[in-house]
N, C-alpha and C positions, 0 to 999 in steps of 0.2 A: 544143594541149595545154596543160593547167593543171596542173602538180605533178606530171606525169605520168600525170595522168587526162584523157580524153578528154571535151572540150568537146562536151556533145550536145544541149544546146541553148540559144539566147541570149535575154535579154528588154532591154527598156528600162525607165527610171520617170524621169518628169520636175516638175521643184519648179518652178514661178515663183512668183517673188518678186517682189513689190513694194509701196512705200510701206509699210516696213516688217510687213510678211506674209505668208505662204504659203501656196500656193493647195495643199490638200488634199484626197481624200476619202476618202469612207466607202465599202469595199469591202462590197457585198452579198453578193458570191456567187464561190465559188473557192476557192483558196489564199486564206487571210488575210481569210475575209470577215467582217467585224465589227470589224476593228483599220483604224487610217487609214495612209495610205501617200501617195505622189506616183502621178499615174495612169499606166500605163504595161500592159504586157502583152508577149506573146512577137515575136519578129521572126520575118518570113514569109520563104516561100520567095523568094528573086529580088529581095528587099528590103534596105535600108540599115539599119543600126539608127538613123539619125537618122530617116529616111522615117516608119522604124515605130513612134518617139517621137509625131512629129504626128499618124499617124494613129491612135493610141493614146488619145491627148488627146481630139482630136475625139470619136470614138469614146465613149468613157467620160466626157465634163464637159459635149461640144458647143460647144468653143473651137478657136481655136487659139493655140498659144504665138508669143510674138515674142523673136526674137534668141536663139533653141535653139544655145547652146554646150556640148561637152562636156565633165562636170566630174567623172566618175568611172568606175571599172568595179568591179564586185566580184562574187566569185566564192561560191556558197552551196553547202555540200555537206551533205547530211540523211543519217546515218547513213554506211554508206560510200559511198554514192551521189554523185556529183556532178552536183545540182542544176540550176543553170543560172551563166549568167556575164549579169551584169545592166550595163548601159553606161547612165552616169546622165549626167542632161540636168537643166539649168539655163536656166530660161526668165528674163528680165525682166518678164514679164507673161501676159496674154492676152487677144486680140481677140476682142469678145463678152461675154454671158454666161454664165457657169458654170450650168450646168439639170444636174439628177441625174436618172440613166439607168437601167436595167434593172443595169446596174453597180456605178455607184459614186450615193453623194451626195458635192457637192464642199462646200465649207467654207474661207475666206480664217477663217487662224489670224494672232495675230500672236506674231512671233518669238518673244517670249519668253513663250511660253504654248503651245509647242507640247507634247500631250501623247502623249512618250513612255512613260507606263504604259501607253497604248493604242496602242503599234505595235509592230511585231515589234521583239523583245529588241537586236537589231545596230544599228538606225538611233540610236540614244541614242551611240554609238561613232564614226562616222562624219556624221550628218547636220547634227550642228552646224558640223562643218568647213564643208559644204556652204553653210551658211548665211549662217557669215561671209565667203563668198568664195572658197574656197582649193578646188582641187581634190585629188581622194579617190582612191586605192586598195585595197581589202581582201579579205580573205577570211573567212568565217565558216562555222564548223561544227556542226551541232545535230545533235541527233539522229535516229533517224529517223524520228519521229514531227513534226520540226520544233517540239519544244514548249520544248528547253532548249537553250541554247547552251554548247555544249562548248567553243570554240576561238576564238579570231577574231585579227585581223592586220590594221591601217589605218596607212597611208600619207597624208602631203597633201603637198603642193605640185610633185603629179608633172603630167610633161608628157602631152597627149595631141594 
């Protein structure tokens, strides 16, 4: 239970970072396709939400992350809907090459040129925490349409 609403369903998003830059991509197709995000998708049944980070990666860049700790959770609700509850991951890298998939395209940004005009409205709130290190808690509320952000709530340097 989240605020009293029923958690009904979970997802992952994972950033690695390194030598100063962020491994991102370009969402094709979905929720959010056309704005850049960290790669990630929903946790399966019988699954771990760490599990479903790396296989998430894989999946959508064709890496995989090294040294996956976790560095947030945050909760999205679109209208009065409760969205999903997102459990973020914090890579130091990835083994491989990043290759763009049916998915995503991937893209190493560097830190200070990540561009927040081009991702969803809440990560400008929370992902710089993320970047300087510190772990993140929040919540965010838009509408139902997911186009404008009503509400939001961020926490750092919580335990998990």
């Amino acid at each position: 239970m989240w605020g009293g609403v029923r958690i009904v369903q979970e997802g992952t998003i994972t950033y690695p970072v390194s030598d100063g830059r962020v491994l991102l991509i370009e969402k094709k197709r979905g929720i959010g396709a056309g704005l850049y995000n960290g790669p990630g998708g929903k946790v399966e049944d019988g699954e771990t939400p760490r599990t479903a980070a790396r296989r998430e990666v894989r999946e959508e860049i064709s890496v995989d992350p090294i040294s996956l700790s976790k560095a947030g959770e945050l909760e999205f609700v679109f209208g009065d809907d409760h969205y999903m509850t997102v459990h973020v991951y914090r890579a130091s890298g990835v083994e491989g090459t990043p290759a763009e998939t049916p998915e995503a395209r991937p893209v190493w940004v560097d830190l200070d040129g990540v561009p927040y005009d081009q991702m969803w409205e809440d990560d400008r709130y929370w992902l710089p925490h993320l970047l300087d290190g510190r772990t993140v808690r929040g919540w965010f509320r838009f509408d139902g349409d997911a186009e404008v952000l009503w509400g939001r709530h961020v926490e750092t340097g919580v335990e998990f």
